[in-house]
C-alpha positions as CSV (number, residue, x, y, z in Angstrom):
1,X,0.0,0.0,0.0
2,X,1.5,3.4,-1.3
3,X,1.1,6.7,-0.1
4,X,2.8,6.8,3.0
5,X,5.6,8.4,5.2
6,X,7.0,6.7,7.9
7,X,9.4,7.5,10.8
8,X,11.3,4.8,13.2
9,X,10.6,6.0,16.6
10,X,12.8,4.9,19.5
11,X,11.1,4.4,23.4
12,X,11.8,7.2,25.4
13,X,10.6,11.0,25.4
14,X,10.5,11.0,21.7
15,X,7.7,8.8,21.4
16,X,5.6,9.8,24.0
17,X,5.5,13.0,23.0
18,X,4.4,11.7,19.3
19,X,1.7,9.9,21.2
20,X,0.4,12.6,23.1
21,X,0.4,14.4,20.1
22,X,-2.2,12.2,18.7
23,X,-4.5,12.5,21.3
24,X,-4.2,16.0,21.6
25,X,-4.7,16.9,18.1
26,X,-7.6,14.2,17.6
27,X,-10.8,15.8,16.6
28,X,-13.7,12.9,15.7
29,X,-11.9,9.6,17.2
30,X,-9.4,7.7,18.4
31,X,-8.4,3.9,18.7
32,X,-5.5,2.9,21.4
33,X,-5.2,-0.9,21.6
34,X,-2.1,-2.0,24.4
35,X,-1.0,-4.5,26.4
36,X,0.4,-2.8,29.2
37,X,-0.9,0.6,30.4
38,X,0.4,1.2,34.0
39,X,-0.9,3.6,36.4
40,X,2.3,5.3,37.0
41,X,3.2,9.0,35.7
42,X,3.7,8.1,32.0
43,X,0.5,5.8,32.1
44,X,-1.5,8.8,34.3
45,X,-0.5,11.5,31.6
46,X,-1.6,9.1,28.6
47,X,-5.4,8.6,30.3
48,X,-5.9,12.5,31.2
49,X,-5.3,12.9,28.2
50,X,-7.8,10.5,26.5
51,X,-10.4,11.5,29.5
52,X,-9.5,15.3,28.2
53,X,-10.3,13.7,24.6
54,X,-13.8,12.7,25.1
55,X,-14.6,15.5,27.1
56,X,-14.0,18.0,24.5
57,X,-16.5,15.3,21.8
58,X,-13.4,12.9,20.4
59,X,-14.6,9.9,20.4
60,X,-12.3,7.5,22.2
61,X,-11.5,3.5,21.9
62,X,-9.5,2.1,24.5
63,X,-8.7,-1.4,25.1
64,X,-6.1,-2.9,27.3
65,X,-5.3,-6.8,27.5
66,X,-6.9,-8.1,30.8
67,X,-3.7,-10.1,32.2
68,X,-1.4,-6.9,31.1
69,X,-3.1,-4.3,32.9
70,X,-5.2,-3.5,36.1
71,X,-6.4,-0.2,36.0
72,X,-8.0,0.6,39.9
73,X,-11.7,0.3,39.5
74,X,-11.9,4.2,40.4
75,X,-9.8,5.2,37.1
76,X,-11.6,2.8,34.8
77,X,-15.3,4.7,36.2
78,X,-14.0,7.7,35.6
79,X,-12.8,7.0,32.0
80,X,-16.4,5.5,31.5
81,X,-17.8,8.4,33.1
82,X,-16.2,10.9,30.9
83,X,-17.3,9.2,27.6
84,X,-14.3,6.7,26.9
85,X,-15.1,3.7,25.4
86,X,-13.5,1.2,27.2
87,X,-13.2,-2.3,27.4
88,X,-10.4,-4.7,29.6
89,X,-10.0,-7.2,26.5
90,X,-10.4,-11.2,27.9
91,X,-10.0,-11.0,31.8
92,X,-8.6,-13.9,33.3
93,X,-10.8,-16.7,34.6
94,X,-10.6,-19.8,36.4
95,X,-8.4,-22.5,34.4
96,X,-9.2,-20.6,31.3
97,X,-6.3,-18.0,30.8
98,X,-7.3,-16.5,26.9
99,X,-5.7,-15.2,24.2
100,X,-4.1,-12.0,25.1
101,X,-3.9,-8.7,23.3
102,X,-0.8,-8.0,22.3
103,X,-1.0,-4.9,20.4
104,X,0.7,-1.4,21.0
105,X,-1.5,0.5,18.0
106,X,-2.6,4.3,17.8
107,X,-4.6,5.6,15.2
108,X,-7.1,8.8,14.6
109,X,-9.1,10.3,12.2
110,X,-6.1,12.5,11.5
111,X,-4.5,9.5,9.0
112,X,-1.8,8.9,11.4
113,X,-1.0,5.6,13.5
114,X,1.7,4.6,15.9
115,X,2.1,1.2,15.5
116,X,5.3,-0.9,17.6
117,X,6.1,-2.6,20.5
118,X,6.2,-0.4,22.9
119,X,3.7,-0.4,26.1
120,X,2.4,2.3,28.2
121,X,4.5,2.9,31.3
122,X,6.9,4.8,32.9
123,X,9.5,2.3,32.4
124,X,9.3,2.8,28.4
125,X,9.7,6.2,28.7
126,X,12.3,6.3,31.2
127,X,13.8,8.7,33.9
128,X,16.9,11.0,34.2
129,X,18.7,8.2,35.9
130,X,17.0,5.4,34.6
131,X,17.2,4.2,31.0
132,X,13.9,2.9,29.1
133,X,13.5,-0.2,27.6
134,X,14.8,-0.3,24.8
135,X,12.0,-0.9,22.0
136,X,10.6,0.7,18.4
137,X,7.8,1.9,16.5
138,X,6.8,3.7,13.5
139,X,4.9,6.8,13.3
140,X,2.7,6.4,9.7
141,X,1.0,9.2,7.9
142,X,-1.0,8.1,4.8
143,X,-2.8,5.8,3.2
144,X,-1.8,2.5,5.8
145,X,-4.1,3.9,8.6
146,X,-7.2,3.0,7.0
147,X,-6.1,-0.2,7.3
148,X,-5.2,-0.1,10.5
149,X,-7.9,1.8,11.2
150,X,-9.9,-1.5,10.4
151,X,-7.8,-3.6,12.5
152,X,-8.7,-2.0,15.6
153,X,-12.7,-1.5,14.6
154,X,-13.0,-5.8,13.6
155,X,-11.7,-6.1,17.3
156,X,-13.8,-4.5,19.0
157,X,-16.9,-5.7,16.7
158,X,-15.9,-9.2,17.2
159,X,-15.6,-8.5,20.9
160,X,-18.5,-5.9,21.7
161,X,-20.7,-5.9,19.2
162,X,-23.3,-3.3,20.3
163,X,-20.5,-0.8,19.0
164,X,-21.5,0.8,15.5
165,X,-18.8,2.8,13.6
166,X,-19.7,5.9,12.0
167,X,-15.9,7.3,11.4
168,X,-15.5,9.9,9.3
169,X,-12.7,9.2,6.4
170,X,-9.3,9.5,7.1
171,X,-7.4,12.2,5.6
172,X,-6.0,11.4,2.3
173,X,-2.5,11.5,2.4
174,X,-0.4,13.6,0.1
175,X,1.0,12.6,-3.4
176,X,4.5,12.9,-2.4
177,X,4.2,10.2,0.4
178,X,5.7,7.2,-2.0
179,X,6.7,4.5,1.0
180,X,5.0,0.9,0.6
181,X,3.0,-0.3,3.6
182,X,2.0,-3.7,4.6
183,X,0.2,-5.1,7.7
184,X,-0.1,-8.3,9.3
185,X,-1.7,-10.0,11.8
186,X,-1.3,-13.2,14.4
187,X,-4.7,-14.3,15.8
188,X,-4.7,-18.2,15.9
189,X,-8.2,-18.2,16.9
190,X,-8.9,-16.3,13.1
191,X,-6.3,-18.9,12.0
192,X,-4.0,-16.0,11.0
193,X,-0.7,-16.2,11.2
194,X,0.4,-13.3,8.8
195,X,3.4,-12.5,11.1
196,X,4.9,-16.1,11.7
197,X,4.7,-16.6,8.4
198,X,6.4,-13.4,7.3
199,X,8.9,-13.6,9.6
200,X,9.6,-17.2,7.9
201,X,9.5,-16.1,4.5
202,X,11.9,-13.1,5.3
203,X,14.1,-15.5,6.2
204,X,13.8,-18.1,3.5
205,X,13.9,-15.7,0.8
206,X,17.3,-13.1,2.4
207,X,20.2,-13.1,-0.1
208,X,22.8,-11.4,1.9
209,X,21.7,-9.4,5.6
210,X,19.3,-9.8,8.4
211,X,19.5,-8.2,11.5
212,X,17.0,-8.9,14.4
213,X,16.3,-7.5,17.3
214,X,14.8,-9.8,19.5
215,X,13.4,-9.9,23.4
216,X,11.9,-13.1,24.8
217,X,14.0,-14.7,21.6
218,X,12.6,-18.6,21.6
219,X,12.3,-19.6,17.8
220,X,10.2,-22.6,16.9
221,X,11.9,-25.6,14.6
222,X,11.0,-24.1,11.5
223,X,12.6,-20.8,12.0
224,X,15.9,-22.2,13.6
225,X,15.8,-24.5,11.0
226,X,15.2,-21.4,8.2
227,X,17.9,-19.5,10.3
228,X,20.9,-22.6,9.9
229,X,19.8,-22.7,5.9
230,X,20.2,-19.1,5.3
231,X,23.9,-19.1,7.1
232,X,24.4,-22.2,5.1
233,X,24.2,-19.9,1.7
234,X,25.9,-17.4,3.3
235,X,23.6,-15.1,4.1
236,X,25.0,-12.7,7.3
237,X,23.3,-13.0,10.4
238,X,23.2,-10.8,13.4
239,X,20.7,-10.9,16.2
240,X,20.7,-8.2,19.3
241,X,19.5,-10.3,22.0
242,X,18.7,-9.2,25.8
243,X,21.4,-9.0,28.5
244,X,19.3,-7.8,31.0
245,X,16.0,-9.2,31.1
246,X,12.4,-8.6,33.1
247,X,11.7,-12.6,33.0
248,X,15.1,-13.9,33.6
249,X,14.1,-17.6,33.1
250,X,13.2,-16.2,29.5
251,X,16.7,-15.2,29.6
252,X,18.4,-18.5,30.9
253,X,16.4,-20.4,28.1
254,X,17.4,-18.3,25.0
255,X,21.1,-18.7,26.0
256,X,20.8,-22.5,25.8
257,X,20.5,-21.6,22.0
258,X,23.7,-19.6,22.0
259,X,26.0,-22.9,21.0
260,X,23.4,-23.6,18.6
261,X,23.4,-20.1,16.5
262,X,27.2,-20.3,17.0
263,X,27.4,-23.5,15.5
264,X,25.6,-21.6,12.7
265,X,28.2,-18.6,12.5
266,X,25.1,-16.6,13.4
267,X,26.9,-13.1,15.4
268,X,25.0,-12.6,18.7
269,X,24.8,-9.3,20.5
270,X,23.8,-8.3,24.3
271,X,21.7,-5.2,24.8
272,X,23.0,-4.2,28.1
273,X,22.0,-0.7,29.3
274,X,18.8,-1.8,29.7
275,X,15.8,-4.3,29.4
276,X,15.3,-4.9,26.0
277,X,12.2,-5.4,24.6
278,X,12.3,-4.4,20.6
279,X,11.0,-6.7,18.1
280,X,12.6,-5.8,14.6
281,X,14.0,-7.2,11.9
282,X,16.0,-5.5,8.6
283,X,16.0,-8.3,5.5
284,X,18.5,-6.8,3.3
285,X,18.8,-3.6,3.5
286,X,15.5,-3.8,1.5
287,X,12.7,-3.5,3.7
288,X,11.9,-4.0,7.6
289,X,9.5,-5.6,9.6
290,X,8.3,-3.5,13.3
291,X,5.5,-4.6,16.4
292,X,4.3,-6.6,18.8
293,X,5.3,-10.1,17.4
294,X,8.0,-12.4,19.5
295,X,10.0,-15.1,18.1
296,X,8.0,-17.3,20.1
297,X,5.1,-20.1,20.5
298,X,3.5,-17.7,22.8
299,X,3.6,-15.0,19.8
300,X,2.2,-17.3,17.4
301,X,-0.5,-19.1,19.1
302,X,-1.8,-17.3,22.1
303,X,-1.3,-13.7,21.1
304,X,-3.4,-10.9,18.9
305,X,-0.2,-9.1,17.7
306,X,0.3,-6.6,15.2
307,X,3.5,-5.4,12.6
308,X,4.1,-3.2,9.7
309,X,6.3,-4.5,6.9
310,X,8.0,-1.3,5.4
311,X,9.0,-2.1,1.9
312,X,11.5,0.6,1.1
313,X,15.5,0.7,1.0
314,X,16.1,4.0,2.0
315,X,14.0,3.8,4.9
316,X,15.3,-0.1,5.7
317,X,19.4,1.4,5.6
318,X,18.1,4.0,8.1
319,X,16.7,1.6,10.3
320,X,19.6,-0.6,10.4
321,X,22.5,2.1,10.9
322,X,20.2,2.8,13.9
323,X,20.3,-0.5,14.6
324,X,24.3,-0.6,14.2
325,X,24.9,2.6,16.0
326,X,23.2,1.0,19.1
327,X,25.0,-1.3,19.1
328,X,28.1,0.3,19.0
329,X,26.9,2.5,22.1
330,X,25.5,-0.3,24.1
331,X,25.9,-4.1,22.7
332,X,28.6,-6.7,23.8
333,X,29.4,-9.6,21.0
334,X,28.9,-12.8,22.4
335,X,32.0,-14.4,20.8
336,X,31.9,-18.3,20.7
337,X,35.9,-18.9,22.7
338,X,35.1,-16.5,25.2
339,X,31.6,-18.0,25.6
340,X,32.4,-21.6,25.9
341,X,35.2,-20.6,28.3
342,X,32.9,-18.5,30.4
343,X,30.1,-21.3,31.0
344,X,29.9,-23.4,33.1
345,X,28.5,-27.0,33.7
346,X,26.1,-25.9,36.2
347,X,25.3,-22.8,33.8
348,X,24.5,-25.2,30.8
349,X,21.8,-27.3,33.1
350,X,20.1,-24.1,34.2
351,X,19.7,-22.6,30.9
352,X,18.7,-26.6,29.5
353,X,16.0,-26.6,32.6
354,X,15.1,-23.2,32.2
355,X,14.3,-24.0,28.1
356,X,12.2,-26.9,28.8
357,X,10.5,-25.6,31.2
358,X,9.4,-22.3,29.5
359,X,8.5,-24.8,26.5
360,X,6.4,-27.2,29.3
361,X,4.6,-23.5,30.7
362,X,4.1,-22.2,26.9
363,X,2.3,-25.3,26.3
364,X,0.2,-25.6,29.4
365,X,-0.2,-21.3,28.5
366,X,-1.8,-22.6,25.2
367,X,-4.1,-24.9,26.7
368,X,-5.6,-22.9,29.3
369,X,-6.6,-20.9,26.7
370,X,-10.1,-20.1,25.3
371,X,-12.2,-23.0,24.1
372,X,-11.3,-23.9,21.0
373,X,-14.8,-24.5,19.8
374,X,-15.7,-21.6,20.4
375,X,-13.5,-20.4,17.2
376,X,-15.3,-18.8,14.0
């Protein structure tokens, strides 16, 4: 999809001040989809500002996944109470856990959308002596937000029916916007896996480059295997990995793959000023892929999740020299003597234990999940 201008976005100040923007500036409506919003001073700012929305007639969508966020029962009646539409998307119940909602997605009747990985909190936005999380989205102006304008609207009329769009149309965007946009989605229960699949494809087809950023990094046999077939042909392979995690077993288990991509002369980095929690990945130098989606079971059967597939070379180099010139600022190589001299025996079992068992919970994660027959 043509007609469209796009800009990486980093976490930190810089992209909470794009997303304020878009509340601010919205006039008619506004969809924000999330996983996490937290009721802390980032999270606080984001809903005065929606309450501030509806008061002054936007009309405002929000849904937040129901395992990633608890707002206080006094917040979410006061959001209702100001005229925000808003829904906690598949609370947890008994023995029944539900697929979650994974998306971080933005978009108003202004033709602009923020769409990434990057959750509401204090803790993406960061602190003068605290570093945020490291993670990316992209701010799109054109012709893509219809699209995902539609995204957001199917989810909440699969979910809440009694909710009847009557949007006015997007602006259109201007004839110099030239960048290709694609969108895909993960929803096993729509049996959609637009993402995995991409993600698959990218790999399969690469001729020289990929570069992925990846948190919570547990790839499935048919990525690892498309992974050890592209360093076979000689395609290079770099992936910027977490040193310091949130869910250190998470951790443990994706460095029991570390002899593994070594094996496959695959170059691993550690992010390590901070948690990192970016999902990206440059094919090369050619196009990009940016959201929600994990390299991860979890990713592709128990989570909505969201990306945008930017199919432009200019944009894709810019993307990976900021990729590169992170880094340069904050990555360690993870070089294969040093490694295997560092670990130890008890280190391997850990990180073995710690990978089956994150497999064992993914799995039981899956099957706690909604009942299947209640699938359409």
């Amino acid at each position: 999809m043509y007609g469209n201008k796009i800009e990486l976005l980093q976490s930190g100040e810089d992209y909470f001040v794009q997303l304020l923007k878009l509340i601010h500036t919205s006039t008619k409506w506004i969809h924000i989809q999330t996983y996490i919003l937290e009721e802390d001073a980032t999270g606080n700012e984001v809903l005065h500002a929606l309450i501030d929305a509806a008061q002054r007639g936007t009309k405002v969508y929000l849904i937040t996944d129901g395992y990633g966020t608890k707002l206080s029962s006094a917040t979410v009646k006061q959001l209702r109470a100001s005229g925000v539409f808003y829904r906690n998307f598949s609370p947890l119940r008994w023995m029944r856990v539900g697929k979650r909602l994974h998306h971080k997605v933005t978009v108003t009747d202004d033709g602009k959308a923020l769409v990434g990985g990057i959750n509401i909190a204090d803790k993406y936005r960061g602190k003068l002596d605290d570093k945020p999380w490291l993670d990316f989205a992209v701010l799109i102006e054109g012709n893509a937000c219809n699209r995902i304008k539609y995204v957001c609207e199917h989810l909440w009329q699969r979910r809440f029916r009694r909710v009847h769009f009557k949007h006015a149309a997007l602006k259109p965007a201007m004839k110099a916007y030239d960048i290709p946009v694609a969108l895909s989605v993960n929803n096993w229960y729509l049996r959609k896996f637009e993402v995995s699949a991409a993600y698959e494809d990218a790999i399969h087809s690469a001729t020289k480059e990929l570069i992925i950023v990846a948190s919570y990094f547990l790839p499935g046999k048919s990525i690892r295997k498309a992974l050890a077939q592209a360093a076979a042909r000689g395609v290079k392979i770099t992936v910027l990995l977490s040193g310091i995690s949130d869910v250190p077993l998470v951790n443990r288990a994706t460095r029991y793959l570390y002899d593994w991509l070594l094996r496959n002369k695959i170059v691993i980095y550690e992010w390590l000023p901070s948690v990192l929690h970016a999902k990206l990945m440059v094919v090369d130098k050619e196009w990009f892929t940016v959201g929600s989606y994990n390299i991860n079971r979890l990713s592709d059967y128990g989570s909505i999740e969201l990306n945008v597939h930017v199919h432009h070379a200019a944009t894709a180099i810019e993307v990976q020299h900021t990729v590169e010139s992170l880094v340069e600022q904050g990555a360690k190589e993870v070089k294969a003597g040093a490694y295997t001299q560092e670990k130890s025996l008890l280190q391997q079992l850990i990180n073995f234990a710690s990978y089956y068992f994150i497999r064992f919970l993914l799995k039981l994660f899956l099957r706690m999940s909604e009942d299947r027959r209640k699938v359409t």
